[in-house]
C-alpha positions in Angstrom: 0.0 0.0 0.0 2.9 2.5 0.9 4.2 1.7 -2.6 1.4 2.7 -4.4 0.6 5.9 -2.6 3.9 7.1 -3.4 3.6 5.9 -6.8 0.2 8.0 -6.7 2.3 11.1 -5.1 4.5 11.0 -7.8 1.9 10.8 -10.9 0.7 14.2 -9.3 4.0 16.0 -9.5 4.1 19.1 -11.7 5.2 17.6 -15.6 8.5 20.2 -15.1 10.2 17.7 -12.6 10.1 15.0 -14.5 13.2 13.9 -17.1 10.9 13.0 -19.4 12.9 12.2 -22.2 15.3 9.6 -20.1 12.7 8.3 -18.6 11.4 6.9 -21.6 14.2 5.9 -23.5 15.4 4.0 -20.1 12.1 2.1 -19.3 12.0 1.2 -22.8 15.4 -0.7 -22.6 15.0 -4.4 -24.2 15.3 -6.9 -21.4 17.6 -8.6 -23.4 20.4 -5.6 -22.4 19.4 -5.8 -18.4 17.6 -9.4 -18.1 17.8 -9.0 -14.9 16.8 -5.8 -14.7 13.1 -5.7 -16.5 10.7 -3.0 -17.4 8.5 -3.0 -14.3 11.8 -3.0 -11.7 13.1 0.2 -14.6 9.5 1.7 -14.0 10.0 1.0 -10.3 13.3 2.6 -10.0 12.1 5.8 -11.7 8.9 6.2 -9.6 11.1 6.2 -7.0 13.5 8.6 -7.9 10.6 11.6 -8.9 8.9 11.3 -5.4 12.5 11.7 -4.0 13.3 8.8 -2.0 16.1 6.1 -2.3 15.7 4.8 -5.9 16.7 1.0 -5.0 15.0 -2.4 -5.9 15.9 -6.0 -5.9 17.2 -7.1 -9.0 16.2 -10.4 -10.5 19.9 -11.9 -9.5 18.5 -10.7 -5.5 20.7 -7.7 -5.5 19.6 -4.3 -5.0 20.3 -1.8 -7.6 20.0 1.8 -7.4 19.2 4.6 -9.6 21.6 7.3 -8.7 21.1 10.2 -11.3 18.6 10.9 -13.4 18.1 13.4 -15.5 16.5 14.4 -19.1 19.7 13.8 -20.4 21.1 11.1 -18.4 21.1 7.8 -16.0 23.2 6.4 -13.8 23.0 3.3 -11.9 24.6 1.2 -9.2 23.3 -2.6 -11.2 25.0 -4.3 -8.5 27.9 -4.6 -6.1 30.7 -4.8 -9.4 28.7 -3.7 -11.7 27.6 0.3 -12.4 25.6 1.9 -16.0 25.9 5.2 -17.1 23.5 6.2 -19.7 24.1 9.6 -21.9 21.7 11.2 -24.1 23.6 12.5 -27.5 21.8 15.1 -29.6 22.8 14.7 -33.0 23.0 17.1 -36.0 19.3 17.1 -37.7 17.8 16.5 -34.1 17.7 12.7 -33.8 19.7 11.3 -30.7 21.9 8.3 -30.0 22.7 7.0 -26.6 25.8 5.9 -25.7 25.7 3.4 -22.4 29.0 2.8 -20.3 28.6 -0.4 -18.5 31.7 -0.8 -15.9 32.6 -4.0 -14.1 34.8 -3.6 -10.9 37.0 -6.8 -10.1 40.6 -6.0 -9.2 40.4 -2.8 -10.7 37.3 -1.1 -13.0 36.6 -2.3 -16.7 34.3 -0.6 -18.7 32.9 -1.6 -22.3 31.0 1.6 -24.2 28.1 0.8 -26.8 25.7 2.8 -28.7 22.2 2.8 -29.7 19.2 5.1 -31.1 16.8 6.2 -28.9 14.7 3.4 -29.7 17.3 0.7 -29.0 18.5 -0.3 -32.2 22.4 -0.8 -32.1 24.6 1.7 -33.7 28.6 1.1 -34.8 30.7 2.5 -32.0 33.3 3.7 -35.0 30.9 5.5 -36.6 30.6 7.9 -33.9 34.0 7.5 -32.0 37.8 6.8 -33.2 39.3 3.6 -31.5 40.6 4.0 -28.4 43.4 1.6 -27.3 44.2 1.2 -23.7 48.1 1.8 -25.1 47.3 5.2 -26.1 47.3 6.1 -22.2 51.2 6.2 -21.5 53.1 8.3 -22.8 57.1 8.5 -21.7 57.8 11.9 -20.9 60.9 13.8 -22.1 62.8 13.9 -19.0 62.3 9.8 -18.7 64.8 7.3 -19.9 63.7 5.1 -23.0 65.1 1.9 -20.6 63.2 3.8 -17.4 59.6 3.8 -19.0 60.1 0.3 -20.9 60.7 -1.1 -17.1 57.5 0.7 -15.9 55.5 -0.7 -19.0 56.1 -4.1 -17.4 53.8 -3.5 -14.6 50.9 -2.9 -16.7 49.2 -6.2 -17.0 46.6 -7.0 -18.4 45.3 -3.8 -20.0 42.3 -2.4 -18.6 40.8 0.7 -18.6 37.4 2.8 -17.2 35.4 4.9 -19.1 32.9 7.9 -17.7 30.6 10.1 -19.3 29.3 14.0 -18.2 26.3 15.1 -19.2 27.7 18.7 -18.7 30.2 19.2 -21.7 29.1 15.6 -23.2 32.2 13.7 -22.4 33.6 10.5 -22.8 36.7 10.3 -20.2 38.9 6.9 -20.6 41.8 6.4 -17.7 44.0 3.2 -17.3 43.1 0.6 -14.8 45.8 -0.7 -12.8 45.0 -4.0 -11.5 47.0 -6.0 -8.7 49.4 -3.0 -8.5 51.3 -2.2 -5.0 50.4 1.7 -4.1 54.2 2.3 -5.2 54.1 0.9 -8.4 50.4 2.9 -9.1 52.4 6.1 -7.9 55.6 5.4 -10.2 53.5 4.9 -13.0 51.9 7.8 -12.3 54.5 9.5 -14.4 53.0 7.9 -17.6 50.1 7.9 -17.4 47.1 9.5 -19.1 43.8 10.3 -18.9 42.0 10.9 -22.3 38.4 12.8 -22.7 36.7 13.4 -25.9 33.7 15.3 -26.4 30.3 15.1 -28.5 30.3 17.4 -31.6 27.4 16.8 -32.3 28.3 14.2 -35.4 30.9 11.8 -32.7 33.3 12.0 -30.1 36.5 14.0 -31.2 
């Protein structure tokens, strides 16, 4: 009963709070992306969110997720305990809009994979609106390091991993390195070397 006064509290909200255009495009996510995350726990979550309290349900694997951000533009959520989605709305030239989804998996260190689809789910090449990036492309040995110095540290990076993060604010895409089953001294020697890349939306792809 609590749950559907609240759901009722919610439906009478002014139309201005609501982010609309997420909320659609999230509860409309196939089931086959989130199977264990259906429609009716996606509706759930957003209900939640709009009458302001903790947006958190039990997934079907019995673990809570929570919906941490929503906005018209934007979604994030905590799936599980080592598992997170981001969710970014990308206007495109000629006013259609793609959505690009960060899903990150935390074991020893984060892992991220970054896909993209059209508002209504269909899937959309990930080089047609973004350049490949290679977790190799963020080290660089600076000028004032040895060749034989940053070869040495290049042999503590293993396996290749990185994170990726998106901002609805400048509509970013912001890759670092992850550095799995690293001592803290190693992590700060390589700290030297390491890069952190960001690319933003034109409105045509990520440059």
């Amino acid at each position: 009963m609590r749950i559907c006064w609240m759901i009722l509290l919610g439906a009478l909200l002014p139309a201005g709070v609501s982010a609309q255009l997420m909320d659609e495009v999230f509860k409309a996510m196939p089931d086959t992306l989130l199977p264990y995350l259906n429609k009716e726990k996606r509706t759930e979550l957003v209900d939640f969110y709009h009458i302001g309290v903790k947006a958190e349900t039990k997934n079907k694997l019995d673990e809570n997720t929570v919906l941490d951000t929503l906005t018209t533009g934007m979604a994030s959520l905590r799936l599980s305990e080592s598992s997170t989605l981001q969710l970014l709305m990308l206007p495109r030239q000629g006013g259609d809009t793609i959505v690009c989804a960060v899903k990150t998996f935390f074991g020893e260190a984060p892992e991220s994979t970054v896909a993209f689809y059209t508002r209504d789910w269909q899937g959309v090449t990930a080089d047609s609106v973004m350049s490949e990036i290679d977790a190799r492309s963020l080290v660089a040995r600076p000028d004032t390091m040895t060749v034989e110095r940053y070869e040495a540290l290049l042999k503590y990076i293993d396996p290749w991993m990185m994170e990726a993060r998106v901002s609805e604010a400048d509509l970013s895409l912001t890759w670092t390195l992850s550095l799995p089953m690293l001592s803290e001294s190693e992590k700060k020697d390589l700290k030297d070397i390491v890069l952190q890349r960001k690319i933003k939306w034109n409105g045509k792809r990520f440059n």
